[in-house]
N, C-alpha and C positions, 0 to 999 in steps of 0.2 A: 664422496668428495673429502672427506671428515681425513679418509685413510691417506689421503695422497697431499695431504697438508703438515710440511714438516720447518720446523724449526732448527738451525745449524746454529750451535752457540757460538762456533767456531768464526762465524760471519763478523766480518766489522759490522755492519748494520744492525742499528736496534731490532728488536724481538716485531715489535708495531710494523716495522718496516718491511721488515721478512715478511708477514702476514698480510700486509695491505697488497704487495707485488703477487705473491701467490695468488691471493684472489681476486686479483687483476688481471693475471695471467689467463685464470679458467674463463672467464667473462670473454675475455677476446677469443679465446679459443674455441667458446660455443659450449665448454661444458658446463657452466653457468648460463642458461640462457635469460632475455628479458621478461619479467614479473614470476621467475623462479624463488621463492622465499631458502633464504636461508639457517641454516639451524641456528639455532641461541648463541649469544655472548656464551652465554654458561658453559653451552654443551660444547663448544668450540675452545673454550677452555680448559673444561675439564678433559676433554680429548688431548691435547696439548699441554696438559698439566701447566697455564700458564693462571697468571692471576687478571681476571675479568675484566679491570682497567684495561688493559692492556689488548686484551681481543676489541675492547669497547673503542679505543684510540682506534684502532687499525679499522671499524667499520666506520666508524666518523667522520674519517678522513674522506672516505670511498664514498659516504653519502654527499660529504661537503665538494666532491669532488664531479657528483652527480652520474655515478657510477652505481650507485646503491639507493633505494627509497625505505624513510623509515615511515611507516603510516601508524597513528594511533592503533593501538589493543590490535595490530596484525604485525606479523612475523616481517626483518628487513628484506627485503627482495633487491632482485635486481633491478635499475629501472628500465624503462618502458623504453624509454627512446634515451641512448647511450649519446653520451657525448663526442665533440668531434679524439678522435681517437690518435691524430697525430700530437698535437700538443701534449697529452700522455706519455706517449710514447720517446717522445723527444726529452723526457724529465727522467721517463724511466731511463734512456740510455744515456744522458749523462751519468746519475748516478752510476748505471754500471759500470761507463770507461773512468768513471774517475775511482773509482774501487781498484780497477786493472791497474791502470796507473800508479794510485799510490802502494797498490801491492809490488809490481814493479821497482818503483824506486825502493822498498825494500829491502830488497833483494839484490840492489845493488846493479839492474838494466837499464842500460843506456837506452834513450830514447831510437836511436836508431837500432837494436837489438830489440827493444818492445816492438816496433813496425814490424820489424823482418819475422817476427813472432806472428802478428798480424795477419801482412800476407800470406806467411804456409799457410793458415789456420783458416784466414779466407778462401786459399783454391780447393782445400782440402773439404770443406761444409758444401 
């Protein structure tokens, strides 16, 4: 898991945020399954060459989120009984159109050029 957890500086998104979506990601996807402990702030840092705050923020969240269980003197895991998974999901993909979007206006894409963008991209997946 450690290896397929990757940080883009390049991302408008803070580091926490990269990190918290990632391991959201695996979770829904089953390769995190429920009451799977996962490795350390530390080692997840030091993997990541990021500073431990910062891994700590991004499990935090995931716990406060009820995504993640921290239990005294044992390792955070995943928890047991996930939460309902669309209201997630519905935050995740704001965040991402609105990333697309302001990349977009960037770039100088009219809203009607962003759809048309859109569509190919939808018939084409």
């Amino acid at each position: 898991m450690l290896d397929d957890l990757i940080i883009q500086p390049e991302d408008s998104r803070p580091i926490y945020q990269q990190l918290e979506l990632q391991l959201l990601r695996f979770i829904r996807a089953g390769r995190l399954q429920p009451g799977q402990a996962l490795p350390s702030v530390r080692v997840i840092a030091a993997h990541l060459a990021l500073n431990p705050m910062t891994v700590s923020k991004s499990v935090n969240r995931l716990v406060e989120q009820g995504w993640l269980q921290h239990r005294r003197g044992k390792p955070t895991c995943v928890a047991e009984s996930l939460p309902n998974e669309s209201s997630s999901l519905d935050v995740q993909l704001e965040q991402d159109l609105k990333r697309v979007i302001n990349y977009g206006k960037q770039i100088k894409l009219s809203k009607k050029q962003l759809l048309d963008l859109c569509k190919q991209y939808w018939d084409e997946v």
